[in-house]
SEPA-763085 format. One line per 5 residues: number of its first residue (from 1); their letters; for each residue x, z, y of C-alpha. Coordinates in nm, 3 decimals, always signed. Example, Ala and Ser with C-alpha at 12.3 -4.5 7.8 and 13.67 -1.06 7.14 Angstrom:
SEPA-763085
1> as> +1.230:+0.780:-0.450 ~ +1.367:+0.714:-0.106
END
This chain:
SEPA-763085
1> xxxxx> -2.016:+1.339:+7.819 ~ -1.675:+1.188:+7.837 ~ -1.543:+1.458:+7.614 ~ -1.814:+1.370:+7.389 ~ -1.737:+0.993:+7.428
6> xxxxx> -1.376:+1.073:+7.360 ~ -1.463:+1.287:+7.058 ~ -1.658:+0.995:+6.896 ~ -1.360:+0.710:+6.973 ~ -1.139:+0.953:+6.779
11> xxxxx> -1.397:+0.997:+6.493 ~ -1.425:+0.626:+6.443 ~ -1.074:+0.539:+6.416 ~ -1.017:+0.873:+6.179 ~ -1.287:+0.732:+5.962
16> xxxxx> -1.129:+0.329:+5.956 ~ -0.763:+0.439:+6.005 ~ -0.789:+0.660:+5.689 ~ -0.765:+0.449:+5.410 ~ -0.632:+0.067:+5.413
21> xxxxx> -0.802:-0.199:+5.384 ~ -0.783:-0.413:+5.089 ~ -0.921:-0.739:+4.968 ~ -0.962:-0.992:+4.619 ~ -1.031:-1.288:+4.469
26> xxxxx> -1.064:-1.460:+4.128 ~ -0.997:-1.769:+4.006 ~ -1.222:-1.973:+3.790 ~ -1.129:-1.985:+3.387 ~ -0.832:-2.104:+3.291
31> xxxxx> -0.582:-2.166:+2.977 ~ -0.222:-1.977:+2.996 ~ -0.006:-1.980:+2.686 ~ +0.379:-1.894:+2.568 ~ +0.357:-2.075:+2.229
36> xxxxx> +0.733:-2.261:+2.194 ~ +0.667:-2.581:+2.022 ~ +0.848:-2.605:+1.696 ~ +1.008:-2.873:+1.446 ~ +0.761:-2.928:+1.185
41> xxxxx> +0.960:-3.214:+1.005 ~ +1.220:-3.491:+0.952 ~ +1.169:-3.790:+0.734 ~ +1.504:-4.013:+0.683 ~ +1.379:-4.370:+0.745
46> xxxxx> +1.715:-4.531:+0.632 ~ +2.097:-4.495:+0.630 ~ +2.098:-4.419:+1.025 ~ +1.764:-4.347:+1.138 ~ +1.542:-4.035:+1.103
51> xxxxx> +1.197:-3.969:+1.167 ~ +1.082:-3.609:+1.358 ~ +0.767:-3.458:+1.429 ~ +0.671:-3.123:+1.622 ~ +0.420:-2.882:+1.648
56> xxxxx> +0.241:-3.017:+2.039 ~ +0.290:-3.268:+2.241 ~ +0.632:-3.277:+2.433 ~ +0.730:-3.304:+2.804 ~ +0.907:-3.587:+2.910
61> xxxxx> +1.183:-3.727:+2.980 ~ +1.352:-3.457:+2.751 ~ +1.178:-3.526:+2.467 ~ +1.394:-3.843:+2.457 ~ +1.694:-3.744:+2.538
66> xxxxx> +1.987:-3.802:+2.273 ~ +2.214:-3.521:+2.347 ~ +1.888:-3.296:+2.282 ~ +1.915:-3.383:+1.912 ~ +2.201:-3.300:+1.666
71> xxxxx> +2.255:-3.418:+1.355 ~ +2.480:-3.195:+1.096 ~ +2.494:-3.149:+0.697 ~ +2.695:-3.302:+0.458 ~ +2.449:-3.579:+0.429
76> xxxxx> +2.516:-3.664:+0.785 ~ +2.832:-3.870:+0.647 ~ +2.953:-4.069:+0.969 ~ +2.721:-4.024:+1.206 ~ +2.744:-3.898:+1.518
81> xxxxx> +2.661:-3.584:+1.626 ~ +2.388:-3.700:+1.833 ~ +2.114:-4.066:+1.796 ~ +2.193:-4.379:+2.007 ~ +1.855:-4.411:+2.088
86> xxxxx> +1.525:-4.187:+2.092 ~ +1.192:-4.360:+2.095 ~ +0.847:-4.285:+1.998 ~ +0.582:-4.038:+2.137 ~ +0.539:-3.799:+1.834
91> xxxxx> +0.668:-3.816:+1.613 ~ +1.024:-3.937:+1.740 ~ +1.269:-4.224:+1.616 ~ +1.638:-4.136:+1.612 ~ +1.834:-4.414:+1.593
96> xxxxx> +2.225:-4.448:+1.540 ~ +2.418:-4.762:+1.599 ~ +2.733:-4.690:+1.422 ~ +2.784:-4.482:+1.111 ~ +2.555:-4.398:+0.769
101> xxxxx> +2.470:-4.062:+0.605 ~ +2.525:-3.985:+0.272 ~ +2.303:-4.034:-0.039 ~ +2.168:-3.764:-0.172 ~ +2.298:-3.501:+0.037
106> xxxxx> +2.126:-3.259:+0.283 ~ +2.076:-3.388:+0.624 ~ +1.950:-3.209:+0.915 ~ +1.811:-3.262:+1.250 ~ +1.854:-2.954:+1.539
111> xxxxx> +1.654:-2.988:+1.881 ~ +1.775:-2.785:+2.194 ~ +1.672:-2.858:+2.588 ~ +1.267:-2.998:+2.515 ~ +1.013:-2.845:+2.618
116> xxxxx> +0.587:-2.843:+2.581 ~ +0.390:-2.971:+2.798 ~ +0.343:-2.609:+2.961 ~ +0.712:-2.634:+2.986 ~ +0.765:-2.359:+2.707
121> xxxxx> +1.110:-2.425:+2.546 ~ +1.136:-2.532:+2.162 ~ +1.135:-2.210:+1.925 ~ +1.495:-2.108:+1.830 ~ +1.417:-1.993:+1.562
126> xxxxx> +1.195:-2.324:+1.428 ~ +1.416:-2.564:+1.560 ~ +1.544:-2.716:+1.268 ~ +1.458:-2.955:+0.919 ~ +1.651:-3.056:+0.694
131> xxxxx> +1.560:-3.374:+0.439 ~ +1.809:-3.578:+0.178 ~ +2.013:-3.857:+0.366 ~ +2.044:-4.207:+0.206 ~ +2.319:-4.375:+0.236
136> xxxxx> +2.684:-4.430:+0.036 ~ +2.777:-4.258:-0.282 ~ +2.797:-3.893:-0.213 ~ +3.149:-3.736:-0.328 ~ +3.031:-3.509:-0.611
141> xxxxx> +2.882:-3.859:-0.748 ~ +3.202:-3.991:-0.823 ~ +3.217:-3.901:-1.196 ~ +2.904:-4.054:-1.282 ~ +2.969:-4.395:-1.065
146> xxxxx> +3.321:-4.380:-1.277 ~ +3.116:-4.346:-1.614 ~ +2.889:-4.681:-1.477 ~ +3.171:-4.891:-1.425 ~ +3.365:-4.818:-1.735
151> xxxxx> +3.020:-4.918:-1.957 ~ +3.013:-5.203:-1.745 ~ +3.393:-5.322:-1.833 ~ +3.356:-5.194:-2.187 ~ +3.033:-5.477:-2.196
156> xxxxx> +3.244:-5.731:-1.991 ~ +3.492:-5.727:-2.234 ~ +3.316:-5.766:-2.552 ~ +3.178:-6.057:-2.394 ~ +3.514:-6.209:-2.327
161> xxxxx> +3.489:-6.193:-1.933 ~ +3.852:-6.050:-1.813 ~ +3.816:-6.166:-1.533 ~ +3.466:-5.998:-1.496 ~ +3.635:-5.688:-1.561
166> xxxxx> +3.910:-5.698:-1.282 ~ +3.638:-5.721:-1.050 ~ +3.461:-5.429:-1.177 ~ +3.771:-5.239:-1.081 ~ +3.857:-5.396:-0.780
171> xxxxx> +3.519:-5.236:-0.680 ~ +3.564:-4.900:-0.840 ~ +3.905:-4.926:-0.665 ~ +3.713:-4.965:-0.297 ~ +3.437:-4.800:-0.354
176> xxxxx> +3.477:-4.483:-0.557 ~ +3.827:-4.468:-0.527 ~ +3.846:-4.271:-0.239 ~ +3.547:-4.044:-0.298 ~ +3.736:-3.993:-0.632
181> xxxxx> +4.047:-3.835:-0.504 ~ +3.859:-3.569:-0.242 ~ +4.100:-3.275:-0.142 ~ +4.063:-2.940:+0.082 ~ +4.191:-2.929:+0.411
186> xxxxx> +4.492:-2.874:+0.512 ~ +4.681:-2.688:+0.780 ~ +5.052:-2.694:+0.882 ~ +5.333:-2.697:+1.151 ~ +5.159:-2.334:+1.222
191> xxxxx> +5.401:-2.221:+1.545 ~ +5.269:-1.992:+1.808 ~ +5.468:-1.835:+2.159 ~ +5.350:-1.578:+2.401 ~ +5.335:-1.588:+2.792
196> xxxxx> +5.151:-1.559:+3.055 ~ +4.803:-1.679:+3.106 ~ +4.846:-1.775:+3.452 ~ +4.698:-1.459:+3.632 ~ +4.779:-1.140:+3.562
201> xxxxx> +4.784:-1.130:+3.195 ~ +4.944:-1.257:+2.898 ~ +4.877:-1.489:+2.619 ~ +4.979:-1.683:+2.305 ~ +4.930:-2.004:+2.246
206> xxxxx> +4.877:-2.128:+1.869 ~ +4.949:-2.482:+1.755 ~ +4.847:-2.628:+1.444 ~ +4.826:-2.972:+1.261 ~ +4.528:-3.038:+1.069
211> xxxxx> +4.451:-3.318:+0.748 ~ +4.069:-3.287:+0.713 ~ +3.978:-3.559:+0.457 ~ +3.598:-3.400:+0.404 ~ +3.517:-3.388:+0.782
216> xxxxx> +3.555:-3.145:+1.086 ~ +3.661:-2.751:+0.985 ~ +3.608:-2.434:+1.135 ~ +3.911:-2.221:+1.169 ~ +3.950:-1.849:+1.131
221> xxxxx> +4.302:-1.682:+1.231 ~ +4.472:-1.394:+1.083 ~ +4.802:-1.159:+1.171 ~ +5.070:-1.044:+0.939 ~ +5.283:-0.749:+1.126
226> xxxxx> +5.548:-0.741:+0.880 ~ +5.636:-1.099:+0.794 ~ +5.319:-1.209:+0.563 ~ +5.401:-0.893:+0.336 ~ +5.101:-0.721:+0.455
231> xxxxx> +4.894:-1.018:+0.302 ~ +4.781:-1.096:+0.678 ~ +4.526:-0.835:+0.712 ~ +4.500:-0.819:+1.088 ~ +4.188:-1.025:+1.236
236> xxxxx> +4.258:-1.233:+1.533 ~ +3.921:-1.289:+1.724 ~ +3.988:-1.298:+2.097 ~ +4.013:-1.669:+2.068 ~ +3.944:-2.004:+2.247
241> xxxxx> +4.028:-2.381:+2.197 ~ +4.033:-2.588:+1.851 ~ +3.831:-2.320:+1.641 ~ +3.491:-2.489:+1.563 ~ +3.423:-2.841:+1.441
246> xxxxx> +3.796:-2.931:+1.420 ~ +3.863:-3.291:+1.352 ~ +4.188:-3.403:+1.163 ~ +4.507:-3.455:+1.399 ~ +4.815:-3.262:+1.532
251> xxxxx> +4.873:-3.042:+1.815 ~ +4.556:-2.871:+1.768 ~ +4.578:-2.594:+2.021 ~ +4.405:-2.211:+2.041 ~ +4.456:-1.928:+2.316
256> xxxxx> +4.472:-1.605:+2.180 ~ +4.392:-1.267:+2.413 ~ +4.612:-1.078:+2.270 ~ +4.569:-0.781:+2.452 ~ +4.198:-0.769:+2.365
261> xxxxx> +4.268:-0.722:+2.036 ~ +4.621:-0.545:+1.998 ~ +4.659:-0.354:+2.313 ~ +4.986:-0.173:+2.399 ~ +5.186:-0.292:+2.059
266> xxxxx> +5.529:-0.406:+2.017 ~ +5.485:-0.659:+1.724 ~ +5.837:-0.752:+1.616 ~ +5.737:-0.928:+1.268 ~ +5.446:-1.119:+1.351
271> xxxxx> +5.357:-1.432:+1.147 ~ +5.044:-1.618:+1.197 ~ +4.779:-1.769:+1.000 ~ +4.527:-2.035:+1.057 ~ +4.301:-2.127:+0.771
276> xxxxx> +4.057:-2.424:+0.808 ~ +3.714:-2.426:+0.597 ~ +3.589:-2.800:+0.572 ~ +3.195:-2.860:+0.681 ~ +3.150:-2.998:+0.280
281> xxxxx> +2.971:-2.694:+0.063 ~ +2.845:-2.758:-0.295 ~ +2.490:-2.803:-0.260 ~ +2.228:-2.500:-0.360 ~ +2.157:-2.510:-0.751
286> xxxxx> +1.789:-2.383:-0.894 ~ +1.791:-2.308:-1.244 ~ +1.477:-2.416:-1.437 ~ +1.360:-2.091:-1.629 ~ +1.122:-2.092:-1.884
291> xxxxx> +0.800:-2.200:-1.796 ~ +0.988:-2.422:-1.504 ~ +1.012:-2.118:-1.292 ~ +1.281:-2.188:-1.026 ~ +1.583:-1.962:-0.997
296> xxxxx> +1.757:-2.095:-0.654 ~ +2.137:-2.018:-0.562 ~ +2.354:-2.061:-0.293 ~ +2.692:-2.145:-0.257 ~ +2.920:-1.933:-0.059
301> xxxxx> +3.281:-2.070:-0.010 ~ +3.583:-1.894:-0.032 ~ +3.722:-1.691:+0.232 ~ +3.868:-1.381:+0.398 ~ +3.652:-1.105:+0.531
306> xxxxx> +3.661:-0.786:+0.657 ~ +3.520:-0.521:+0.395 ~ +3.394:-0.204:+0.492 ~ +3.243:-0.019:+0.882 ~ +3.429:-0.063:+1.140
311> xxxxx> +3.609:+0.173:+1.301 ~ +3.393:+0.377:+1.576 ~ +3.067:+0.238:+1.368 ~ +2.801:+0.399:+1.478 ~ +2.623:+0.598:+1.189
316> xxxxx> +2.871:+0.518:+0.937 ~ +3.020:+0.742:+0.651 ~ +3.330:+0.816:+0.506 ~ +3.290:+0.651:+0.194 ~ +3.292:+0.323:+0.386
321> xxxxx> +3.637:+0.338:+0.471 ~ +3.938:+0.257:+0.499 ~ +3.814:-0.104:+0.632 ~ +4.003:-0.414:+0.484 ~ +4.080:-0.745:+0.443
326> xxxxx> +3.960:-0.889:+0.135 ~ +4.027:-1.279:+0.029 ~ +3.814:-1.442:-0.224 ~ +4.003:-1.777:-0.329 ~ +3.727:-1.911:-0.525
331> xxxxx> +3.359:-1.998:-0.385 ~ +3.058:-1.840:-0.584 ~ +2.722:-1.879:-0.599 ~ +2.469:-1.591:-0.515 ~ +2.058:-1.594:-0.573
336> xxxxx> +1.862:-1.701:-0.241 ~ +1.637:-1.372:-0.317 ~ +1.644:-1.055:-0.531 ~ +1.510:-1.188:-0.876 ~ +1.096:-1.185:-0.854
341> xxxxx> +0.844:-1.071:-1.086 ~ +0.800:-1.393:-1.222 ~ +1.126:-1.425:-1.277 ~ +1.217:-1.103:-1.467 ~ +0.884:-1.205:-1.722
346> xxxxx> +1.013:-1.580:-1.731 ~ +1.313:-1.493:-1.899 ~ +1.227:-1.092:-2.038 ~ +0.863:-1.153:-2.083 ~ +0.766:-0.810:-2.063
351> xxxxx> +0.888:-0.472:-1.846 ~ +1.191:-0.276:-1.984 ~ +0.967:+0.066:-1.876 ~ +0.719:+0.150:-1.582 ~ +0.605:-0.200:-1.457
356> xxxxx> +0.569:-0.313:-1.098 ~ +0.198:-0.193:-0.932 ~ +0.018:-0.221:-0.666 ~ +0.092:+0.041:-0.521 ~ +0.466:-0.106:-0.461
361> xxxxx> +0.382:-0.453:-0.458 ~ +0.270:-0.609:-0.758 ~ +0.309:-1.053:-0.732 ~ +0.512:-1.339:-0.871 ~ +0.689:-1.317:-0.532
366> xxxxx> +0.716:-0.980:-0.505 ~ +1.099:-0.894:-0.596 ~ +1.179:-0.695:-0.957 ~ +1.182:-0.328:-0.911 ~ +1.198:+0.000:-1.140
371> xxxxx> +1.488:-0.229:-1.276 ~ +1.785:-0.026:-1.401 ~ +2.135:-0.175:-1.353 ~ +2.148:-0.220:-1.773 ~ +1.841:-0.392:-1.795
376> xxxxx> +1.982:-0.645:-1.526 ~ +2.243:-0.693:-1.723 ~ +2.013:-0.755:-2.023 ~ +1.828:-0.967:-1.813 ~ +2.178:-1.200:-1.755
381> xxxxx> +2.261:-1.197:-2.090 ~ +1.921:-1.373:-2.192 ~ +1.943:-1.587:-1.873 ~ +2.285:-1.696:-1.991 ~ +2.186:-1.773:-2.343
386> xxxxx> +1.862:-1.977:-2.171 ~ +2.158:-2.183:-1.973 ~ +2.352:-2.295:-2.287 ~ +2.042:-2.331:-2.475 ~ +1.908:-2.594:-2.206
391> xxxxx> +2.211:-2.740:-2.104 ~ +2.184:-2.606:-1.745 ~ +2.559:-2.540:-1.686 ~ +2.807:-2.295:-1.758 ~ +2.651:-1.949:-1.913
396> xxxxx> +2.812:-1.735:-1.628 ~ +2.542:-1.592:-1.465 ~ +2.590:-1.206:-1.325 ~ +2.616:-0.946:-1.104 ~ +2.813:-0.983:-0.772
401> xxxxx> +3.056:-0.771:-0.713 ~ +3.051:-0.509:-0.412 ~ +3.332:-0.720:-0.228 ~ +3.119:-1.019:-0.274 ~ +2.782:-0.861:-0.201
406> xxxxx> +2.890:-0.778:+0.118 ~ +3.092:-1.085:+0.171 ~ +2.739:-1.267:+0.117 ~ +2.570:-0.975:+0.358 ~ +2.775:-1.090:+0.643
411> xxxxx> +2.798:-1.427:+0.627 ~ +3.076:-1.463:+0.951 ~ +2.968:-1.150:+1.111 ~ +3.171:-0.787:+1.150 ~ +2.873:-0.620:+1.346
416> xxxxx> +2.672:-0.339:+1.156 ~ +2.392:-0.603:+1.069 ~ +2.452:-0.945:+0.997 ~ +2.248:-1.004:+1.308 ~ +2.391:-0.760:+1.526
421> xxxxx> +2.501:-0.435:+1.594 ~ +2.143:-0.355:+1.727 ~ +2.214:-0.047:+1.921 ~ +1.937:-0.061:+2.170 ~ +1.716:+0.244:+1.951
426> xxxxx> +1.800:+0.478:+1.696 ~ +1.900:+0.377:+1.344 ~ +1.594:+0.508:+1.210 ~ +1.251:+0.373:+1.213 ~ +1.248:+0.280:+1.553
431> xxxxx> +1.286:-0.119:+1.653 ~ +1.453:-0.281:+1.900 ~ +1.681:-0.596:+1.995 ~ +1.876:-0.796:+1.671 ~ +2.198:-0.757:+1.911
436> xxxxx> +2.343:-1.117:+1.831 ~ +2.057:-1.341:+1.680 ~ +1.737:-1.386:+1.863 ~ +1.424:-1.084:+1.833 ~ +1.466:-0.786:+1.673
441> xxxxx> +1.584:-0.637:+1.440 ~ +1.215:-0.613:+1.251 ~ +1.241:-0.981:+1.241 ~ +1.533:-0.941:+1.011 ~ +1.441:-0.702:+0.754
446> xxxxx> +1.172:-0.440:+0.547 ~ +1.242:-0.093:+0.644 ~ +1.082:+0.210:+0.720 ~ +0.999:+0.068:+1.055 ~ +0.757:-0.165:+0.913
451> xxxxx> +0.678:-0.036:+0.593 ~ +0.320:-0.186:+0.593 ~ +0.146:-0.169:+0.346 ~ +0.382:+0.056:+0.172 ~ +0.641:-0.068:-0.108
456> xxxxx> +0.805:-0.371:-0.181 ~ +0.711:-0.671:-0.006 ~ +0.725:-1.080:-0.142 ~ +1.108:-1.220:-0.124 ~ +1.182:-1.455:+0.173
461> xxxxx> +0.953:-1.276:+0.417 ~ +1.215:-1.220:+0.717 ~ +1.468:-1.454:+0.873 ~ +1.817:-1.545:+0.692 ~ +2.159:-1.464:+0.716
466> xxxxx> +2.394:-1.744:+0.829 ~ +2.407:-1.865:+0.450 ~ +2.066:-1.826:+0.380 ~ +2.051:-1.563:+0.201 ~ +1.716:-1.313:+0.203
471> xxxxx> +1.619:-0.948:+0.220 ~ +2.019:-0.842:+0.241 ~ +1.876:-0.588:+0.453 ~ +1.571:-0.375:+0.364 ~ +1.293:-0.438:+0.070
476> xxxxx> +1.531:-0.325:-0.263 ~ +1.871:-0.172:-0.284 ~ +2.053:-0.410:-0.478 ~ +2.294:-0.345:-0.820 ~ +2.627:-0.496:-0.792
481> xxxxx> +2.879:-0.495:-1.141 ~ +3.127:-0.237:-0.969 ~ +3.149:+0.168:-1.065 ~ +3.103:+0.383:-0.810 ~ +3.385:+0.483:-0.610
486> xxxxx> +3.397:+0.762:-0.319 ~ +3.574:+0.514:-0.039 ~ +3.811:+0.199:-0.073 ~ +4.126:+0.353:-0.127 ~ +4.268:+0.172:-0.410
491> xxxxx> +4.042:-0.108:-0.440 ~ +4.087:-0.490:-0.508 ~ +4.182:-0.732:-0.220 ~ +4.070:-1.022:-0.429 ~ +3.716:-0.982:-0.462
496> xxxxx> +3.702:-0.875:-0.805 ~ +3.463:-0.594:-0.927 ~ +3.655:-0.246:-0.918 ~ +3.590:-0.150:-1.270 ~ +3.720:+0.169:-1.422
501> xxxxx> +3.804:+0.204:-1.795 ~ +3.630:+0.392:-1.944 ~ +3.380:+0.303:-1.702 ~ +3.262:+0.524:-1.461 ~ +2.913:+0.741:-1.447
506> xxxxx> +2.762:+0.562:-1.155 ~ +2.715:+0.228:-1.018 ~ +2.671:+0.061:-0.673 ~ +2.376:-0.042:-0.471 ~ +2.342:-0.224:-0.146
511> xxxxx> +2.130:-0.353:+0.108 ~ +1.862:-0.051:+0.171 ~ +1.519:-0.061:+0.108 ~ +1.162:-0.096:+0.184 ~ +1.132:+0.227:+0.321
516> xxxxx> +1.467:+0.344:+0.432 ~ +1.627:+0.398:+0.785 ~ +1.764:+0.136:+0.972 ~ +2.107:+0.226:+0.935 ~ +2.064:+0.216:+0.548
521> xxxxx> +2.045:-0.119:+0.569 ~ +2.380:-0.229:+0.778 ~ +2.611:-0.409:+0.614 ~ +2.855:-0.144:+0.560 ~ +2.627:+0.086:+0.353
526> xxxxx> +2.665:+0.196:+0.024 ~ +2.492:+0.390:-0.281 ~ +2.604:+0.511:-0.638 ~ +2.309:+0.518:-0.869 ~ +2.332:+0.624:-1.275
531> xxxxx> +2.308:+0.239:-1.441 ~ +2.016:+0.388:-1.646 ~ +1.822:+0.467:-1.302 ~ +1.470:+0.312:-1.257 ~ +1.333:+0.341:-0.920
536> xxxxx> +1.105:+0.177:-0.704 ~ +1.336:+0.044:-0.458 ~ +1.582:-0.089:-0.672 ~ +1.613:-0.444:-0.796 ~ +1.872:-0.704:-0.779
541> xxxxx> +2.019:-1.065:-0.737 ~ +2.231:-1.246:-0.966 ~ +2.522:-1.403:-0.862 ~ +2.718:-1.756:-1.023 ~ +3.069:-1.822:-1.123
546> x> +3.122:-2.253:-1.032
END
C-alpha cells in the first residue's frame, strides 16, 4: 500500500507539474488612437497677429506656449521668430508686441512641441499654413507706389500746390525710398586659419562679415585647391556655427571638420568661399491659360550645386559621371507639376497623336503623357504666343535644362533622392525608410512599388521637395532642352543646356516613372529618348526665364 500511495503522490504532481499554469483577464471597451493632430489653418488678423486652428483639441499648457510657434516667410517682415503671447482654446491667437509683416507677401505659421489630448505629437508632415501677411509696402511694390506718387505730384502741380508736392516726396523719400533701393547680400573680409580643435583633432575656423539688407541668409561654403582657378568646385559640408538664418554683422564665425571631408591632403592653394542666399524669393507666378486654367511656377534662386551621383552611389551608372560643380547665377522659374491634361488641351486643344486613356490615367489632373519632346516644344511656342497675347509677362516659357532639372530635383540635398539616400531595401519595387525626411520613400513618389491602379497618376499626389516642387521622382520621365550626351565630360558649368550643332539624335529625360524601379527615380538618373518618341510615361514641365 505505501508503494501504491507513493505511486499515486508521484502521478499527481506529474499530471500538475507538467504544464504551467497560466491565467487572463480583459478589460472593458475602450478607445486607443495614434492620429497626430495637424494644422488645418492660419488666418492673419492684422499686421502682428495671426489666427490658427487644428485638427482636435490640444493638451495644455503646450498648446500655449510661444516658442512652440514659428513664424517665417517673406511676409513675416519684422517679426519675431516666435508670438509674445498665445491665447485662445482653438483656434489660437498669436500675438506679437513689436514688429509688422509685410503686405501682400506669404506668411507662415510652423508648430513643434504640442500635443493631443492622447498626448500624440503634431504631424510633421501637417504642421504648417501659410496665408498673405498685411502690413507695410512689400519690396517688389515699390514701382507701382513710385508710379502713385508721381500722378499725385503731377496733379499737385497743375493745381499750383508746390508745396503739396515736396511733401509727396518727403514721403516717397521715407517710405518707398528704402524698399526702392533693395540689394543682395553681401559677404566679405572672408579669412580662414587651421588648428586644433581642442582634442585630438584639427580644425579651421572661417570668419566672415555679412550686409544682409533683405533679412537673415543661409550660407553654403565652397573650396578652391588652386587659388580660385578651379572655379571653387570642392564642397565644404562638415560645418558648424553661423550657417543658417545669418543676421547682418561682422565676425560671423564657422568650424569646419576638415578632416571629414578632405582626409590625408596637403592643400597648399586653398582659398575659401562663403556665399550667403537672403530668406527673400520672388513669389510663385500662375499663368492664366485659356479658359482661366492655372499654370503655377516656382521660383528657384540661383546657386551652386553638385551635378551628377556621387561617388560610391549605390546603383549608379557611368553616364552619371564625372560629378561637378555647376553655378547658376540667375534664379528661374520651374512648373509646380508636369503640365496636366487640362493644361496641354487649354493651350493645344486637341492631342498631337494617341491621347491619354484610362488605362494610363485619363483626368484634368492627371499629368500629359504620350507627349513627344517636339510637341512640348510646340506646346511652349503657343504658350508663349498666349503670354504676349494677354499681357502675362515675358514670352520665355521652356524647357529646363538637365543642369537645372536636377538643380530643381534636389533642392539642397546631395543624397540619391531628394529625401534621402533610402538604403534600407533594394532599389527596386520594394519600400522602405525616406533616409532624411520623415516615412518612406512611397510617401515621396509613383513607382513600381505602388503602381496602383496602373499608369499615370493625378500631379501633386506625394509630398514635395524642399522647393515645392512635385512628382520629381516617379509618375513621368520628364523632357529637358539638352541632347543626349553619354556622361558629363565636357559639359557646361553654368547651367546652360548642352546643345550640340547640328543637334544631336536624342534628347534627355529625368525623374523615372510610374512604373519604374526605385533607383530610376534618384536624382542622379538619366535617359536619352528620340525627340519624336511618344510613350506613356513621358511628359514634362516647363520651366521660366525672370
Amino acid at each position: 500500500m505505501k508503494r501504491l500511495g507513493f505511486f499515486f503522490a508521484a502521478m499527481l504532481c506529474a499530471v500538475f507539474g507538467a504544464h504551467g499554469l497560466t491565467g487572463s483577464g480583459d478589460s472593458a471597451v475602450g478607445v486607443l488612437e495614434t492620429i497626430s493632430p495637424t494644422v488645418t489653418g492660419i488666418t492673419v488678423l492684422s499686421e502682428a497677429s495671426i489666427e490658427i486652428s487644428f485638427s482636435e483639441a490640444l493638451l495644455t499648457p503646450d498648446d500655449t506656449a510661444p516658442e512652440n510657434y514659428s513664424v517665417s516667410g517673406v511676409g513675416a517682415g519684422t517679426l519675431a521668430m516666435s508670438p509674445d503671447l498665445v491665447t485662445g482654446a482653438g483656434p489660437y491667437t498669436l500675438t506679437w508686441f513689436t514688429g509688422e509683416m509685410l503686405g501682400g507677401k506669404t506668411v507662415t505659421i510652423t508648430v513643434d512641441g504640442v500635443q493631443d489630448m492622447m498626448g500624440n505629437p503634431i504631424n510633421p508632415a501637417q504642421n504648417s499654413a501659410s496665408d498673405t501677411g498685411i502690413g507695410v509696402l512689400p519690396v517688389r511694390m515699390w514701382p507701382v507706389a513710385a508710379l502713385l506718387l508721381g500722378i499725385g505730384a503731377i496733379v499737385l502741380l497743375r493745381r499750383h500746390r508746390p508745396a503739396g508736392v515736396l511733401l509727396l516726396l518727403v514721403a516717397a523719400l521715407l517710405f518707398v525710398g528704402p524698399a526702392a533701393f533693395a540689394q543682395g547680400p553681401e559677404v566679405t573680409n572672408v579669412t580662414f586659419t587651421q588648428g586644433t580643435d581642442g582634442a585630438d583633432g584639427t580644425q579651421v575656423d572661417i570668419y566672415y562679415d555679412l550686409v544682409a539688407p533683405n533679412g537673415p541668409c543661409d550660407i553654403t561654403v565652397w573650396l578652391s585647391k588652386d587659388g580660385g582657378a578651379d572655379g571653387y568646385i570642392h564642397p565644404v559640408t562638415s560645418i558648424t556655427g553661423d550657417i543658417a538664418d545669418v543676421v547682418a554683422g561682422t565676425g560671423k564665425h564657422i568650424v569646419w571638420d576638415i578632416r571629414a571631408d578632405y582626409p590625408e591632403e596637403d592643400i597648399s592653394q586653398a582659398r575659401i568661399r562663403v556665399t550667403a542666399v537672403d530668406e527673400a524669393p520672388e513669389p510663385p507666378i500662375t499663368i492664366l491659360l485659356p479658359g482661366d486654367v492655372p499654370l503655377e511656377l516656382v521660383y528657384l534662386p540661383a546657386d551652386t550645386f553638385l551635378m551628377g551621383q556621387y561617388p560610391g552611389e549605390q546603383d549608379s551608372s557611368s553616364d552619371e559621371e564625372p560629378q561637378h560643380s555647376v553655378t547658376l547665377s540667375q534664379g528661374f522659374y520651374m512648373g509646380k507639376y508636369e503640365v496636366t491634361q487640362a493644361q496641354w488641351l487649354a493651350v493645344m486643344g486637341s492631342w498631337p497623336g494617341t491621347a491619354p486613356s484610362s488605362t494610363y490615367g485619363l483626368g484634368d489632373t492627371y499629368p500629359a503623357y504620350y507627349v513627344s519632346w517636339d510637341d512640348a516644344q510646340n506646346f511652349i511656342t503657343a504658350l508663349n504666343t498666349h503670354i504676349t497675347n494677354t499681357s502675362q509677362g515675358p514670352a520665355t516659357v521652356r524647357l529646363p535644362s538637365e543642369a537645372e532639372w536636377e538643380y530643381a530635383y534636389r533642392a539642397g540635398t546631395t543624397t540619391r533622392f531628394y529625401f534621402g539616400d533610402s538604403l534600407g531595401c533594394a532599389a527596386d519595387c520594394t519600400d522602405c525608410a525616406a533616409g532624411v525626411l520623415p516615412g518612406n520613400r512611397s510617401d515621396y513618389m509613383w513607382y513600381c512599388g505602388n503602381n496602383s491602379p496602373n499608369g499615370s497618376k493625378p500631379v501633386g499626389g506625394k509630398l514635395p521637395n524642399a522647393f515645392g516642387l512635385y512628382d520629381m521622382s516617379g509618375n513621368l520621365l520628364e523632357w529637358c532642352e539638352d541632347d543626349w550626351h553619354w556622361d558629363y565630360t565636357g559639359a557646361p558649368v553654368n547651367g546652360s543646356a548642352w546643345v550640340d550643332a547640328p543637334r544631336g539624335s536624342f534628347r534627355v529625360v529625368r525623374g523615372g516613372y510610374w512604373d519604374s524601379y526605385a533607383y530610376r527615380c534618384r536624382a542622379a538618373n538619366r535617359y536619352g529618348y528620340s525627340p519624336g518618341d511618344r510613350y506613356n510615361l513621358n511628359g514634362f514641365r516647363v520651366a521660366r526665364t525672370p
